[in-house]
C-alpha positions in Angstrom: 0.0 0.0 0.0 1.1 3.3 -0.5 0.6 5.6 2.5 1.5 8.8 1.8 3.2 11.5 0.2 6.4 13.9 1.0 5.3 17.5 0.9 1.8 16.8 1.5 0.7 19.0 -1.6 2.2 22.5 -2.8 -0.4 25.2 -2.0 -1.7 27.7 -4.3 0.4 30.7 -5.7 -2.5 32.8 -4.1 -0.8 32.9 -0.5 1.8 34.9 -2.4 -0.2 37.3 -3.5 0.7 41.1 -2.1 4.2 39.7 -1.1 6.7 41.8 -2.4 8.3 40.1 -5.4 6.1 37.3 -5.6 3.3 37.1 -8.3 2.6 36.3 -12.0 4.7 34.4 -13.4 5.0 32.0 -10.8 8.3 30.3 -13.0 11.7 30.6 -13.1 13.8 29.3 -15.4 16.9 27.2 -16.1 20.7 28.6 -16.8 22.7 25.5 -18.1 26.0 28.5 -18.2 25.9 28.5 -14.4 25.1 25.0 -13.8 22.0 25.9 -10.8 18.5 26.4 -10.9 18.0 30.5 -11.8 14.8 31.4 -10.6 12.5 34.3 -10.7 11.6 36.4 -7.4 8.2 34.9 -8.0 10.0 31.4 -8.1 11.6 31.2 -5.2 8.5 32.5 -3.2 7.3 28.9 -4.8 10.4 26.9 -3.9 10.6 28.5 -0.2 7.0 26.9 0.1 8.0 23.5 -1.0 11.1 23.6 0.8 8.6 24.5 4.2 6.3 21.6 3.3 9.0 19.2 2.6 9.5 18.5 6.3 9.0 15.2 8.5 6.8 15.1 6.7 6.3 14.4 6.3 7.3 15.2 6.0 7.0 14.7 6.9 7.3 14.9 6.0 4.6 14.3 5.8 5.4 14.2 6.7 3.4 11.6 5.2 -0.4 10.8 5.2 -2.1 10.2 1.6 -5.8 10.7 3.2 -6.7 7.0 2.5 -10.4 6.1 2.4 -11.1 4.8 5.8 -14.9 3.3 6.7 -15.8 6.0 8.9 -19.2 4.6 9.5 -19.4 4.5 13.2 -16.0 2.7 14.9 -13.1 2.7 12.5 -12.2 -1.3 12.7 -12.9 -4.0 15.3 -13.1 -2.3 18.5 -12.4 1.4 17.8 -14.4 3.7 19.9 -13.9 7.8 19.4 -13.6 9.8 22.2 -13.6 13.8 23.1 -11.4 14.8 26.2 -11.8 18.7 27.2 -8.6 20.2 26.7 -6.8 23.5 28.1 -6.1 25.9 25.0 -3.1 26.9 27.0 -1.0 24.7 29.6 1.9 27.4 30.4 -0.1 30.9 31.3 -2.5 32.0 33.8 -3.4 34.7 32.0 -7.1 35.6 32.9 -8.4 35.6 28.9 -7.1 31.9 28.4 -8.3 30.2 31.4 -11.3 29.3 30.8 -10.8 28.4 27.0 -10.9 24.7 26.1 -11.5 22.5 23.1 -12.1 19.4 22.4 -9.4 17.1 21.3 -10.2 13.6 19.7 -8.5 10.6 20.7 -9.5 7.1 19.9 -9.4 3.9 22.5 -9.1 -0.3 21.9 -10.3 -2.7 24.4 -10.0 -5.7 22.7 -7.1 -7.2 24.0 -6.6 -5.3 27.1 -6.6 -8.0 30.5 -5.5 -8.2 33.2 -2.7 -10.1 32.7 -0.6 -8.3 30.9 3.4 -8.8 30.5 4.5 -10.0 34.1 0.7 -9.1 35.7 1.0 -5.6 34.0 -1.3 -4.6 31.5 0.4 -1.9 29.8 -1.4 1.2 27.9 0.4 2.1 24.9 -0.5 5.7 23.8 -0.3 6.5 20.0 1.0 10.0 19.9 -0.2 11.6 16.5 1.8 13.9 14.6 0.4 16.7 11.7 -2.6 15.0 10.0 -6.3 13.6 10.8 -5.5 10.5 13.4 -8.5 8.4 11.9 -5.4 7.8 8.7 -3.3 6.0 11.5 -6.0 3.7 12.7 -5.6 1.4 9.9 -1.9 2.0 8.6 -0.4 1.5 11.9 -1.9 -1.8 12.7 1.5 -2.9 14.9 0.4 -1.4 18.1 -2.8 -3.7 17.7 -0.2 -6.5 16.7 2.0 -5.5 20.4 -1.6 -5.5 22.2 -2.4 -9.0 21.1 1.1 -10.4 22.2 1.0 -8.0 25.9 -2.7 -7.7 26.8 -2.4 -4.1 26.4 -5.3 -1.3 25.9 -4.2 1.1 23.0 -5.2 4.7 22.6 -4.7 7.1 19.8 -4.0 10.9 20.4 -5.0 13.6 17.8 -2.5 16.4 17.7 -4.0 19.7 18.7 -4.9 22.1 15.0 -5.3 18.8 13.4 -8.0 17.0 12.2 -11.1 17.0 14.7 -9.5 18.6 17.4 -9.4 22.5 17.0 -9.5 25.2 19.2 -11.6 27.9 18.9 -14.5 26.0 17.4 -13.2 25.0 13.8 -10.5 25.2 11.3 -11.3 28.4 10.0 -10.9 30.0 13.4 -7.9 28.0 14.3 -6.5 28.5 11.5 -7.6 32.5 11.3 -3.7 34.3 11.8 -0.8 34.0 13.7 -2.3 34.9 17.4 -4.8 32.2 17.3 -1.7 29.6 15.7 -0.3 30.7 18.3 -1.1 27.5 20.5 0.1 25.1 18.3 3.5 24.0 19.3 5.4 20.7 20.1 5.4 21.6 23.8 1.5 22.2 23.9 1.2 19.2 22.1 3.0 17.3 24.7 1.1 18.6 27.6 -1.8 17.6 25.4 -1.5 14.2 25.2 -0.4 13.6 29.5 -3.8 15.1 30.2 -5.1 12.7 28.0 -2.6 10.1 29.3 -3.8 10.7 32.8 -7.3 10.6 32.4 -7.3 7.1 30.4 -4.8 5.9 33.4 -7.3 7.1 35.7 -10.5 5.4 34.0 -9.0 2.1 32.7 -6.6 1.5 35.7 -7.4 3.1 39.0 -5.8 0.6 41.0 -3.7 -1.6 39.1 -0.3 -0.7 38.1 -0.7 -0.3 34.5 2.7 1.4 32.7 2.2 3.5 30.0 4.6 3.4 26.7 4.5 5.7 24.1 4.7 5.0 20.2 4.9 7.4 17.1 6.4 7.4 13.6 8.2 10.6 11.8 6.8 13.8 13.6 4.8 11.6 16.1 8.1 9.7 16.5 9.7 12.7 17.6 6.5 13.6 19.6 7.0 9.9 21.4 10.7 10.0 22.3 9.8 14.0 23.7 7.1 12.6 25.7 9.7 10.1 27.5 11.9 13.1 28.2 10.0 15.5 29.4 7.3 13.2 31.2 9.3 10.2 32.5 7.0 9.9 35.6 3.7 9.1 32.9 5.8 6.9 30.4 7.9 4.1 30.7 9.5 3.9 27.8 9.1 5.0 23.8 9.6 3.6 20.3 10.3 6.7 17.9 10.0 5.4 14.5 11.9 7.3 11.9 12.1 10.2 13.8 14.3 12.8 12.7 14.8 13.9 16.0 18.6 15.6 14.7 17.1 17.8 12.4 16.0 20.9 14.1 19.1 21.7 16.0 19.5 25.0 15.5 22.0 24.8 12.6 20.0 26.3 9.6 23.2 25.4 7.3 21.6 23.8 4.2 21.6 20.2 4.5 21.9 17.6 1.3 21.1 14.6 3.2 17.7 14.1 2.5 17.7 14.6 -0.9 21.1 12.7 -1.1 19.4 9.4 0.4 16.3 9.4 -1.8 18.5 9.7 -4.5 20.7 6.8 -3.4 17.2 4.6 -3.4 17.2 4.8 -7.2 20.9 4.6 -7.7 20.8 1.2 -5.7 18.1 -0.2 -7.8 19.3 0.9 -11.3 22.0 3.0 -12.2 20.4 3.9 -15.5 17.4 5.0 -13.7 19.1 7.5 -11.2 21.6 8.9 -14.7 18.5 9.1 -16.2 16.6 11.4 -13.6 19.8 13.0 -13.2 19.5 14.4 -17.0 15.4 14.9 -17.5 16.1 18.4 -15.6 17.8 19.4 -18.4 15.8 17.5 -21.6 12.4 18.5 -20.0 13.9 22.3 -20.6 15.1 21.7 -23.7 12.2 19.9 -25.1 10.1 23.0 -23.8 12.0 25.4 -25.9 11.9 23.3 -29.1 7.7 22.0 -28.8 6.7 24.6 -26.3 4.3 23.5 -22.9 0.9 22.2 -24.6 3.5 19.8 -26.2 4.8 18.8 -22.7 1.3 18.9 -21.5 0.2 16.3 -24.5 3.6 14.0 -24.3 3.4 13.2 -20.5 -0.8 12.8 -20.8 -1.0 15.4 -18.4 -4.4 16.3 -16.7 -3.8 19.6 -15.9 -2.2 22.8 -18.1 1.2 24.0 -17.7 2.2 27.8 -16.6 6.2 26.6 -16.9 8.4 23.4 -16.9 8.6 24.0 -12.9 5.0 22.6 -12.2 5.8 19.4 -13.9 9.1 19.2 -12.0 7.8 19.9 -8.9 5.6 17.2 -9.1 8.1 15.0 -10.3 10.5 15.6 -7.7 7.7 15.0 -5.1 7.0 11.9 -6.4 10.7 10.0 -6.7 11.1 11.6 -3.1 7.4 9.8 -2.6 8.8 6.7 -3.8 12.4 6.7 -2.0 10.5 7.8 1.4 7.9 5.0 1.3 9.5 2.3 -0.7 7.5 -0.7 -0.2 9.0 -3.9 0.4 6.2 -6.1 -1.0 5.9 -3.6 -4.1 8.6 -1.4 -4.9 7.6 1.6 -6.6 11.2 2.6 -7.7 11.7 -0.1 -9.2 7.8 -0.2 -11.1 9.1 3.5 -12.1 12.7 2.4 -13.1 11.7 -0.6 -14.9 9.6 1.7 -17.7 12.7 4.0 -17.6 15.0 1.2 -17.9 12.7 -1.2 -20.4 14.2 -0.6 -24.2 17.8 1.5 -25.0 19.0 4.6 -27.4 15.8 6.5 -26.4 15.6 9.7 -25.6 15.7 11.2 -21.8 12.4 12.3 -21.8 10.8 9.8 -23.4 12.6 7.4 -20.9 10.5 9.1 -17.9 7.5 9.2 -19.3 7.5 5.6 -19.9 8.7 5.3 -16.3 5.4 7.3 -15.4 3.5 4.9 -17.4 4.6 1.9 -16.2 3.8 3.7 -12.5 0.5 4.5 -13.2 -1.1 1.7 -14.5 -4.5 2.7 -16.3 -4.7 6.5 -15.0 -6.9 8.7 -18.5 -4.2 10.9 -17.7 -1.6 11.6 -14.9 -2.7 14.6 -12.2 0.5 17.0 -11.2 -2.1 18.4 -8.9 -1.5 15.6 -6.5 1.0 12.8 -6.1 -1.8 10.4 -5.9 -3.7 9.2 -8.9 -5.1 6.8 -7.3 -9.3 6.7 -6.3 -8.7 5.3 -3.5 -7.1 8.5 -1.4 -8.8 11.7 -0.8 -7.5 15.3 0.2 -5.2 16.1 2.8 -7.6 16.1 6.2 -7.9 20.0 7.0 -5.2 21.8 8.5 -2.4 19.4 6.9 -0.7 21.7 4.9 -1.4 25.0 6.8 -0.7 24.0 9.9 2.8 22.6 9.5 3.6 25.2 7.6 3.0 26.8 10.7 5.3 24.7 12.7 7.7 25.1 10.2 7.5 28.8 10.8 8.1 28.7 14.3 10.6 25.7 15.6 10.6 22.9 13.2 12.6 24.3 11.1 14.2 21.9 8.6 16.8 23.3 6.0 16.7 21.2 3.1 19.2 21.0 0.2 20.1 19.8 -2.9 23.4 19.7 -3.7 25.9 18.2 -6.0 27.5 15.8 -7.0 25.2 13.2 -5.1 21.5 14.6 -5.6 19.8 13.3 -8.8 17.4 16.5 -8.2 17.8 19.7 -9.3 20.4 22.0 -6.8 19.2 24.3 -4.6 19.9 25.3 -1.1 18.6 26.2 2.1 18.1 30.0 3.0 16.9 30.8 6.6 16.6 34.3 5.8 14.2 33.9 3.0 12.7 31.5 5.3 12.5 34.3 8.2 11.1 37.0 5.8 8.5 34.5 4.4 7.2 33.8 7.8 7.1 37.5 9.0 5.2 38.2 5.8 2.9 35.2 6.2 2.2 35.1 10.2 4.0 38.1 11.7 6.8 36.3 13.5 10.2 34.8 13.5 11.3 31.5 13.1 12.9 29.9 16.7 15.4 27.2 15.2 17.6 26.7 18.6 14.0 26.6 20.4 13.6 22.3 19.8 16.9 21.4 20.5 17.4 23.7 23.9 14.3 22.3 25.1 14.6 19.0 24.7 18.3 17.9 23.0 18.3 14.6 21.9 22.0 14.3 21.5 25.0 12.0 22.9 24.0 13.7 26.4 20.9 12.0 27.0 22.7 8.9 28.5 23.6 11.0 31.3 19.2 11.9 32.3 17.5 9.2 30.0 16.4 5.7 29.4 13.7 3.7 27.8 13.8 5.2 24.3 13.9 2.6 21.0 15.1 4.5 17.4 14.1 2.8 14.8 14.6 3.7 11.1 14.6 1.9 7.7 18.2 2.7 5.2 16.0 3.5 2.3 14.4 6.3 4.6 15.6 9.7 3.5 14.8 10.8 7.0 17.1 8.7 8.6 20.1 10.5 7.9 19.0 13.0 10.2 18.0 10.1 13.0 19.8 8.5 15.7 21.1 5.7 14.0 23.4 3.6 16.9 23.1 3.2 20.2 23.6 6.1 22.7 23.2 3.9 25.8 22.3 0.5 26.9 19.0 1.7 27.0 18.7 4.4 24.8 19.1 2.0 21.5 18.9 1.8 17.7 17.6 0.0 15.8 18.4 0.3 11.9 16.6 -1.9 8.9 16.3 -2.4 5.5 12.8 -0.3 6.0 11.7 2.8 5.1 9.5 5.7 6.7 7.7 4.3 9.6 7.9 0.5 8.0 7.6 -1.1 11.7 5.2 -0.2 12.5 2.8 -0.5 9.7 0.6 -3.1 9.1 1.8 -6.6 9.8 2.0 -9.1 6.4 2.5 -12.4 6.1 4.9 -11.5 3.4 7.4 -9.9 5.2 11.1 -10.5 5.2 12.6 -12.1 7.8 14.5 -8.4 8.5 11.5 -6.6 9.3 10.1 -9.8 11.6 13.6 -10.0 13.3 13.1 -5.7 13.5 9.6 -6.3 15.4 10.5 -8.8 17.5 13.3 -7.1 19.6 11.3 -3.8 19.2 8.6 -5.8 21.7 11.1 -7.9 23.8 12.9 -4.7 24.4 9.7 -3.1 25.8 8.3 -6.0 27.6 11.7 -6.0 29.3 10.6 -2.0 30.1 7.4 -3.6 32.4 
């Protein structure tokens, strides 16, 4: 299956409008002379925006949620029951406007294996902790913690992240998501304090006597979100598994970073050579074939859905879907290689004919390919609300990520990191500075954690992108890694009977290491 997708969308050209140097034409254009990507004022307005959304998420980064089509017809699977918990706005003031504002956050519960029992008579409660999209997309993709549950008699709860999804303040998205004051509240820390309340109560409710230990579990931002939640409330949780977190990447050095865009490239490298050269050189040829046929010929060659305004919108969207492809390489389906196969199938063709084969051989029966999205599949849907806006948000104000392109490794086109474009884009946009030392003076997951923490599993997958900027060997005996031939978030994903042996071997000492938490 694939889950997700890397930038989680570009947004329109609109949020630029009235921003000095940004408008029509929204495309730059390409300077073989100097060997770099020459854009337009108006262009890198665009590329600062992608560069923002490309983040854990995830994302990232998507982060990293496709909005799959879930059956939301009462409980979402076998045993899923939603819940509301009445949440404080604000968990650091006492300021007399704020006290009395709540909202209610969403969080989801399973009973079906939870006994008394447990591992060693301890039933533990294993809290989900959701990073930037609508939780109800985790319910099914992260079917592991159900798999854990079966195997420790645990109860299992899923936490919606504040601003995303169900659970906004100030009554709905359009009021959360009205300007900078009321965004205001949307922050890792809240976020954290968020999910003990919620911790607490289930605690309270589910377990009012027993000892029940709590262990915390969470995959890219949420994975981050997890390992957090051990530090700064060691007293609630026992222990965490942080999967592909990139907990390294907002340290406060806003240097641009080739990493990422280093590792997905090294994805398609490792499963043809051809294929990576040839990705390498479509930059260049889609340019060239621009200025010799002009766009409606692009548009007609590659079967486009959607017009052109300039070569950049088919690029962008090409770029966000090898980085789509590296990122969530599947195991039982590898979409490089689908992709690289149609590149790779026939020789002395052209570059550009080359890729769109590629394409073709990706998409399978698609009338035509949308660059709107990186899904052309029926099956997903939209981004859930507040996706894209609100981590541009965090993105804005501590999770700052400075991506890079760079030669000679990157099979993308180069372009680097800027923190002051950055900074003047989010005083434009929300009216304040970016805070990049904020993540890692507050909470510093570095070599020095030996010396205050425990409990903490980091796992990550090679083909991951992301995992260059994760812990990626142990930093005490308890403080581990854990490092497969995965990619984003692969552990803990739904559980197949044809899995490698790695992956099995991965899950296996992920749970003996926890059961040996209890």
């Amino acid at each position: 299956e694939d889950r997700g997708t890397v930038a989680k969308g570009l947004l329109s050209v609109k949020v630029f409008e009235g921003l000095p140097g940004c408008g029509s034409p929204p495309c730059g254009h390409h300077t073989p002379s100097m060997g770099l990507l020459q854009l337009s004022s108006a262009s890198v307005c665009q590329l600062m925006l992608l560069l923002l959304h490309l983040l854990c998420a995830a994302a990232a980064r998507g982060e990293h949620h496709s909005g799959i089509r879930l059956p939301l017809d009462g409980q979402i699977g076998l045993g899923w029951v939603s819940k509301n918990y009445s949440q404080r706005l604000d968990h650091f003031s006492y300021t007399p406007e704020r006290d009395l504002e709540f909202f209610d956050q969403r969080y989801f519960i399973n009973t079906l294996y939870w006994n008394s029992s447990g591992w060693n008579g301890k039933p533990p409660i294993i809290v989900y902790t959701g990073g930037e999209w609508d939780i109800t997309e985790d319910l099914e993709g992260e079917a592991y913690l159900m798999h854990v549950a079966s195997r420790s008699g645990a109860l299992v709860v899923y936490m919606e992240h504040r601003y995303y999804g169900d659970s906004n303040p100030f009554g709905s998205v359009t009021e959360a998501y009205k300007n900078g004051s009321t965004l205001g509240y949307l922050d890792a820390a809240q976020a954290l304090a968020d999910f003990a309340e919620i911790t607490l109560h289930v605690v309270k409710s589910y377990c009012p006597k027993a000892a029940c230990p709590v262990i915390a579990m969470g995959c890219s931002y949420g994975g981050m979100l997890a390992a957090w939640f051990r530090l700064k409330y060691p007293h609630l949780v026992v222990g965490a598994l942080a999967s592909s977190a990139p907990v390294l990447f907002p340290n406060g050095n806003v240097t641009s970073r080739s990493g990422y865009y280093d590792a997905a490239s090294q994805v398609f490298e490792n499963v043809s050579q051809p294929c990576y050269s040839t990705i390498k050189d479509s930059w260049a040829a889609i340019d060239d074939f621009v200025e010799e046929n002009g766009l409606p010929s692009l548009e007609a060659y590659f079967n486009l859905c959607n017009h052109l305004n300039c070569t950049s919108d088919l690029k962008n969207f090409l770029q966000l879907e090898y980085l789509n492809m590296a990122q969530y390489y599947n195991h039982l389906d590898p979409q490089a290689k689908r992709f690289c196969d149609g590149v790779t199938n026939g020789t002395h063709r052209p570059t550009i004919e080359r890729i769109r084969d590629g394409l073709r051989n990706y998409y399978v029966g698609v009338p035509c390919v949308k660059i709107t999205s990186t899904s052309n599949s029926p099956a997903h849907l939209p981004l859930s609300p507040g996706t894209d806006e609100g981590w541009a948000w965090q993105t804005c104000t501590e999770m700052v990520f400075p991506f890079g392109s760079h030669p000679p490794k990157t099979m993308f086109e180069p372009f680097s990191f800027n923190y002051s474009d950055t900074e003047a884009y989010c005083k434009y946009k929300y009216g304040i500075t970016p805070r990049p030392a904020w993540i890692s003076t507050t909470f510093n997951v570095s070599s020095h954690l030996d010396g205050f923490a425990g409990n903490i599993i980091f796992s990550n997958g090679r083909k991951d992108p992301y995992s260059v900027e994760g812990i990626l060997s142990n930093i005490s005996s308890t403080i581990v890694a854990l490092v497969s031939e995965g990619s984003h978030c692969t552990d803990i994903g739904s559980i197949d009977p044809r899995d490698p042996r790695w992956l099995s071997d991965q899950r296996e000492a992920e749970i003996k290491i926890m059961e040996g938490w209890i």
